[in-house]
N, CA, C and O atoms as CSV, one atom per row, in Angstrom:
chain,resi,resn,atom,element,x,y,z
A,1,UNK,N,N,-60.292,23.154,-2.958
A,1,UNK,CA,C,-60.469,22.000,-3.807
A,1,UNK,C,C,-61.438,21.025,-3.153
A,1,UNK,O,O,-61.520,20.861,-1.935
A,2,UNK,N,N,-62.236,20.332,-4.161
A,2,UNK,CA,C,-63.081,19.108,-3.812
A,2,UNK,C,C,-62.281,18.279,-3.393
A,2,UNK,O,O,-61.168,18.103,-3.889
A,3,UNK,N,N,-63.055,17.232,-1.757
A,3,UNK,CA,C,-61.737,16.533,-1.079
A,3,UNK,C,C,-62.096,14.813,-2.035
A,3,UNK,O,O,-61.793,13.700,-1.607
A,4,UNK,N,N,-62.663,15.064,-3.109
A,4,UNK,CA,C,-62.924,14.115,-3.657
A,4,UNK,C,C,-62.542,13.917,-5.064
A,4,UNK,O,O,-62.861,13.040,-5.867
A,5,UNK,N,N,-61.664,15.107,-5.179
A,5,UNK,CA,C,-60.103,15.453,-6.114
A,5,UNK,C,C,-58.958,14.143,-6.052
A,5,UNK,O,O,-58.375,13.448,-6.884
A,6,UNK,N,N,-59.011,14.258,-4.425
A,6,UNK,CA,C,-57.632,13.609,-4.123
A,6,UNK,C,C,-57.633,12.133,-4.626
A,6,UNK,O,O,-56.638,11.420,-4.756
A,7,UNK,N,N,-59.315,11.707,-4.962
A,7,UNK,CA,C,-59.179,10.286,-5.223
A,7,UNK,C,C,-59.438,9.761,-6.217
A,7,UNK,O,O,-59.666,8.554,-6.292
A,8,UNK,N,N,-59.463,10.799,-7.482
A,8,UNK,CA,C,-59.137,10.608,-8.559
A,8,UNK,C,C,-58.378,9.875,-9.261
A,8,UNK,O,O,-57.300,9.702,-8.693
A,9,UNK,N,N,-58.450,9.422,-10.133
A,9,UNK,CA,C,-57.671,8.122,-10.826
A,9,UNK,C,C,-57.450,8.826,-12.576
A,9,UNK,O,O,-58.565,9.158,-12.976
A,10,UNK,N,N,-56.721,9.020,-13.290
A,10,UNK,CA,C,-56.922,9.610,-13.999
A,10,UNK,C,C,-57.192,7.711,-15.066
A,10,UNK,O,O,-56.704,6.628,-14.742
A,11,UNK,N,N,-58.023,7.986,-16.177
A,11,UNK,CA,C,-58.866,7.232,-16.649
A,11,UNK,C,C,-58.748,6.035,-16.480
A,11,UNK,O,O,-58.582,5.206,-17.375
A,12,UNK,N,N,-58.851,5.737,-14.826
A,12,UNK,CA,C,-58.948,4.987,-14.066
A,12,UNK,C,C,-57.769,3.326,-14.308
A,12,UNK,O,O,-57.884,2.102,-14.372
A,13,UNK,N,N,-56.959,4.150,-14.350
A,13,UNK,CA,C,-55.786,3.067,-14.895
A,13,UNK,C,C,-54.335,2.941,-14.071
A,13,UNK,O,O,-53.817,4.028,-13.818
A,14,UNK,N,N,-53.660,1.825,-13.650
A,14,UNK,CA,C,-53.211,1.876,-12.686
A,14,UNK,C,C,-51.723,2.750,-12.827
A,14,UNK,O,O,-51.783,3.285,-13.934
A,15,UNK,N,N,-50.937,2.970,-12.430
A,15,UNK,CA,C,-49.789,3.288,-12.715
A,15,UNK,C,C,-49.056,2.184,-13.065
A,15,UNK,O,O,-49.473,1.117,-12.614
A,16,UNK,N,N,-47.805,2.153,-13.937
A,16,UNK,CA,C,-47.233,1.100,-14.572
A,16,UNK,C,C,-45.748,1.216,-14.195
A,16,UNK,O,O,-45.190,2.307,-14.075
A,17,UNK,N,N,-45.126,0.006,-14.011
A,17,UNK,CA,C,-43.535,0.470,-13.515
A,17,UNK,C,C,-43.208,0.613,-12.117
A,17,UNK,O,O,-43.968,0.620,-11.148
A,18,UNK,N,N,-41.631,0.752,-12.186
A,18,UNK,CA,C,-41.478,1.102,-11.040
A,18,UNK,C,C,-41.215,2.671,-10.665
A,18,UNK,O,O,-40.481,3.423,-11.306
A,19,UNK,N,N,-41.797,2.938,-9.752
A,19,UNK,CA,C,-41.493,4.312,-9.170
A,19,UNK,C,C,-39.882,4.758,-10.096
A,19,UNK,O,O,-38.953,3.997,-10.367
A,20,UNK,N,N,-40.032,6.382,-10.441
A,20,UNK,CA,C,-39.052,6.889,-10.581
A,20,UNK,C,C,-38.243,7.764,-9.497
A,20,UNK,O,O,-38.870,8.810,-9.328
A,21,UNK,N,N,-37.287,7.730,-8.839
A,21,UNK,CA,C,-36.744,8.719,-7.524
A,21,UNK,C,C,-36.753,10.038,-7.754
A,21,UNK,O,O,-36.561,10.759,-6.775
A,22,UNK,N,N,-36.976,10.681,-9.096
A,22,UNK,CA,C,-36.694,11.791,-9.087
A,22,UNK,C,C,-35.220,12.225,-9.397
A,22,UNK,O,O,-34.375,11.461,-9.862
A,23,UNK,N,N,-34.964,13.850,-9.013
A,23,UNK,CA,C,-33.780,14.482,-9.262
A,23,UNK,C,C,-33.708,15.166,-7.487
A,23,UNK,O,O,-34.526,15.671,-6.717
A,24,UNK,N,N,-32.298,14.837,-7.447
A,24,UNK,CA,C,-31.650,15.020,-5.910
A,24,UNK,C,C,-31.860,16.410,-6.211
A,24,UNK,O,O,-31.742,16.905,-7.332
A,25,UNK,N,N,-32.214,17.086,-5.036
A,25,UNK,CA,C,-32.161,18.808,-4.344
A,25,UNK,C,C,-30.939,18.559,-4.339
A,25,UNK,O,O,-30.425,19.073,-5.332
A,26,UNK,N,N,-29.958,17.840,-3.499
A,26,UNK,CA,C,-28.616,18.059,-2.704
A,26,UNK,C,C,-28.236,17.281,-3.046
A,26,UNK,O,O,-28.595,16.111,-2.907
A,27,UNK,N,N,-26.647,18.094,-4.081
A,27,UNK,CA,C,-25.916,16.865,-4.912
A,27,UNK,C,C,-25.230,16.041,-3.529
A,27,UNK,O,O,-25.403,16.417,-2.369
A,28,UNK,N,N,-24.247,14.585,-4.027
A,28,UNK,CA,C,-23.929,14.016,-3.067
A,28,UNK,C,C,-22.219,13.968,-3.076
A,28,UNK,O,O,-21.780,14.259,-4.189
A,29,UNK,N,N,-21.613,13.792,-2.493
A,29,UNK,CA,C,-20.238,13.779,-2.129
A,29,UNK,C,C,-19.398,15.252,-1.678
A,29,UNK,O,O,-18.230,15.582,-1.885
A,30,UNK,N,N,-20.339,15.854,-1.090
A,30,UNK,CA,C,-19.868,17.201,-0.608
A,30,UNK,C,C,-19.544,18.418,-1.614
A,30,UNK,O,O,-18.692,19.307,-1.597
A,31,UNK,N,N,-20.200,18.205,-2.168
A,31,UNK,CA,C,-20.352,19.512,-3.539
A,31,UNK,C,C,-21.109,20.480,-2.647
A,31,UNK,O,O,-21.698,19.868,-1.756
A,32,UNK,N,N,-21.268,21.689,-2.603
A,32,UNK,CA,C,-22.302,22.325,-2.335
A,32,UNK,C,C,-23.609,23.016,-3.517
A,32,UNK,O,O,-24.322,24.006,-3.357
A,33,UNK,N,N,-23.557,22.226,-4.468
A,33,UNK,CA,C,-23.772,22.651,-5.675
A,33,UNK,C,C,-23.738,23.616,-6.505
A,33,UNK,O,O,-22.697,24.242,-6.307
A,34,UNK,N,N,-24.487,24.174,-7.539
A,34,UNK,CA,C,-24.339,24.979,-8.686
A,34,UNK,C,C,-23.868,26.121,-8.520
A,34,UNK,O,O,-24.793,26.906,-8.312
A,35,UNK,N,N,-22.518,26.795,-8.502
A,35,UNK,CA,C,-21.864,27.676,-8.582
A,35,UNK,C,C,-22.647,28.773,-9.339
A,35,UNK,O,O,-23.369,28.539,-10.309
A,36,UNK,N,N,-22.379,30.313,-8.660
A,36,UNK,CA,C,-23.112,31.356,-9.223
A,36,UNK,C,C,-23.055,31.549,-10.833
A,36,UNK,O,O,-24.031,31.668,-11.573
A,37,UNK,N,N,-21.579,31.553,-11.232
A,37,UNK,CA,C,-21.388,31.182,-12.586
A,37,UNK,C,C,-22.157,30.425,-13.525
A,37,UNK,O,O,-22.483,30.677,-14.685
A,38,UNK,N,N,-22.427,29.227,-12.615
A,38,UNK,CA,C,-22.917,28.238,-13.464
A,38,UNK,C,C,-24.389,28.795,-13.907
A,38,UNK,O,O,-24.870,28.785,-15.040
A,39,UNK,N,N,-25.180,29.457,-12.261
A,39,UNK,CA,C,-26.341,29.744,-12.513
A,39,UNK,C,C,-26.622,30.706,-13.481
A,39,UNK,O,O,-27.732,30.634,-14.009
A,40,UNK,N,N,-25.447,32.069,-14.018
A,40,UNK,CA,C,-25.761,33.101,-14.880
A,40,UNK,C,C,-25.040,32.362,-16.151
A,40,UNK,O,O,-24.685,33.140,-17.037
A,41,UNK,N,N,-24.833,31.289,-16.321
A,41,UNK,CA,C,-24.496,30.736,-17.658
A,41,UNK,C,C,-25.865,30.093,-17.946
A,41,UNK,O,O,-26.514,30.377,-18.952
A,42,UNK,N,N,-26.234,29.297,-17.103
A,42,UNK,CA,C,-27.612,28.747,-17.360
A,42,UNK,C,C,-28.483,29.766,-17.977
A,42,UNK,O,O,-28.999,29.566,-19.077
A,43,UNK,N,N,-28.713,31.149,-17.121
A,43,UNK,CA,C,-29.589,32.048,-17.428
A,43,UNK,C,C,-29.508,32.643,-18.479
A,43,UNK,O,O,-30.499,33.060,-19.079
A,44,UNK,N,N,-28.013,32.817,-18.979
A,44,UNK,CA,C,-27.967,33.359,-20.595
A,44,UNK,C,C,-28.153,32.851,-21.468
A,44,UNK,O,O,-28.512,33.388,-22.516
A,45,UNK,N,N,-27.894,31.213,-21.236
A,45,UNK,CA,C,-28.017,29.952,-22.652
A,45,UNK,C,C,-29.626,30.008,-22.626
A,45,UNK,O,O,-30.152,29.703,-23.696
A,46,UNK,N,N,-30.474,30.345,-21.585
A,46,UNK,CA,C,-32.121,30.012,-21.467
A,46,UNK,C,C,-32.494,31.883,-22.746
A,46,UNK,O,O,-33.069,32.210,-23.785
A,47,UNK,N,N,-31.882,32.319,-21.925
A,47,UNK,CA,C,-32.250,34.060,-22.042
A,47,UNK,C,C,-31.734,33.969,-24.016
A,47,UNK,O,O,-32.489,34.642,-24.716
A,48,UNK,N,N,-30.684,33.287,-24.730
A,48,UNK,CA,C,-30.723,33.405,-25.737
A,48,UNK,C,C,-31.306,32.635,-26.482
A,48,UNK,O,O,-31.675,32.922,-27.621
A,49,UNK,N,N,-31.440,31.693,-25.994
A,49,UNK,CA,C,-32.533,30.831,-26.578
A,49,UNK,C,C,-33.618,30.995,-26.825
A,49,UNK,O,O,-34.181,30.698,-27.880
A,50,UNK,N,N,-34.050,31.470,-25.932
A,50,UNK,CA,C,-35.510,32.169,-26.212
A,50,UNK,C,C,-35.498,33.320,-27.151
A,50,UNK,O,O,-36.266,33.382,-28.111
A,51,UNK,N,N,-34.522,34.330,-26.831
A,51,UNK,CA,C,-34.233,35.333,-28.402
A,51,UNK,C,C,-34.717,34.979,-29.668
A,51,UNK,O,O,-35.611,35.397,-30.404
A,52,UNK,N,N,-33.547,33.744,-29.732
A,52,UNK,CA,C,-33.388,33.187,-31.009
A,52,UNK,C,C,-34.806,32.708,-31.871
A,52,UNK,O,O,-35.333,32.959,-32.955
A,53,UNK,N,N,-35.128,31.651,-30.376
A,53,UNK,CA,C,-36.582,31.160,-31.288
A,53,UNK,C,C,-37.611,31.674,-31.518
A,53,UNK,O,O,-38.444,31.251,-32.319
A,54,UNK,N,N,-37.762,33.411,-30.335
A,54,UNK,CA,C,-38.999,34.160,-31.143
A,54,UNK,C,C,-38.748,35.143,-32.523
A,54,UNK,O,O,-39.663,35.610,-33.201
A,55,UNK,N,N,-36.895,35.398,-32.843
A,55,UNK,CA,C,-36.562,35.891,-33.792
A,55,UNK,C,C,-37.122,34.471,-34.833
A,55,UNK,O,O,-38.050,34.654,-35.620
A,56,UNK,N,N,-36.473,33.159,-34.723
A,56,UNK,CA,C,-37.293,32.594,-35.683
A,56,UNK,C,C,-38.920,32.087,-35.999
A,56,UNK,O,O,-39.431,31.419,-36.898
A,57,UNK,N,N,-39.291,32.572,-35.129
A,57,UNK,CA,C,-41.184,32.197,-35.530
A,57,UNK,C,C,-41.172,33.982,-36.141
A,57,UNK,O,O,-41.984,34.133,-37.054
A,58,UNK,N,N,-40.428,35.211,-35.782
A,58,UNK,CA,C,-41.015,36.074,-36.513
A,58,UNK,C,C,-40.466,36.356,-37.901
A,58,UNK,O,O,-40.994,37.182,-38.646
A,59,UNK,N,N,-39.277,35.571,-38.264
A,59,UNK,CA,C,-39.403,35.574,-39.932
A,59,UNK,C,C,-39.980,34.429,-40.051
A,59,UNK,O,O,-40.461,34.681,-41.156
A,60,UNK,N,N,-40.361,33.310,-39.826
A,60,UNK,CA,C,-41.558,32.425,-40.733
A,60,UNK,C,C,-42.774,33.172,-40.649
A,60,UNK,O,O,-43.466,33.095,-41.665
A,61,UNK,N,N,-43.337,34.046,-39.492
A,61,UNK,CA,C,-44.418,34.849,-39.645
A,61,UNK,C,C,-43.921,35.755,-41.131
A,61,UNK,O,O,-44.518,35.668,-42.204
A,62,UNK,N,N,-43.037,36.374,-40.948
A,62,UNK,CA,C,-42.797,37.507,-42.365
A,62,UNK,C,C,-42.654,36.838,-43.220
A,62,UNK,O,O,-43.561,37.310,-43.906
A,63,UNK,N,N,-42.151,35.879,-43.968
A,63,UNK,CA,C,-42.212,35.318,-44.497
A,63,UNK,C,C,-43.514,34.755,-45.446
A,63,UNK,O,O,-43.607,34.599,-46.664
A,64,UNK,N,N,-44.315,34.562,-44.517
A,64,UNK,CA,C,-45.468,33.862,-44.907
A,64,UNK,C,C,-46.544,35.026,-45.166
A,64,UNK,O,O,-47.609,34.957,-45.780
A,65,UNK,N,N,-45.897,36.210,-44.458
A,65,UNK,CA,C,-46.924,37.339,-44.946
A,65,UNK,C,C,-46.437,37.962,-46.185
A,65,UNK,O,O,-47.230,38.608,-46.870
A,66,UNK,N,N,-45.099,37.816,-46.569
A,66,UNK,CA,C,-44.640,38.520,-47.589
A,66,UNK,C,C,-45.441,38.096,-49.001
A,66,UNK,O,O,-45.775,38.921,-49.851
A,67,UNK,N,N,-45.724,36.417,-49.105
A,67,UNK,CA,C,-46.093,35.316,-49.911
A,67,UNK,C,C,-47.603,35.661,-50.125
A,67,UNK,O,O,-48.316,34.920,-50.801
């Protein structure tokens, strides 16, 4: 990268607000966090979701080809 990237301003406007902190890596009060469970529940609610919504863009595609 150009080292004249880094001093870019994007359309030269300042940032507004106060800083946001972000999202903690490491929950706090001695959790060790997200249980394996949790992680293959996550992965199936993502994994059907995505099913679902390319099953629905391909009947509005059929749909619109049937017409």
């Amino acid at each position: 990268m150009h080292h004249r990237l880094y001093r870019l301003r994007v359309l030269g406007l300042p940032r507004e607000g106060r800083p946001w902190p972000g999202l903690p890596l490491v929950t706090r009060g001695g959790s060790s966090g997200p249980t394996a469970v949790g992680r293959l529940g996550w992965f199936v609610g993502l994994w059907l979701a995505s099913i679902t919504s390319l099953g629905l863009v391909a009947a509005v595609i059929r749909s619109v080809l049937k017409s």
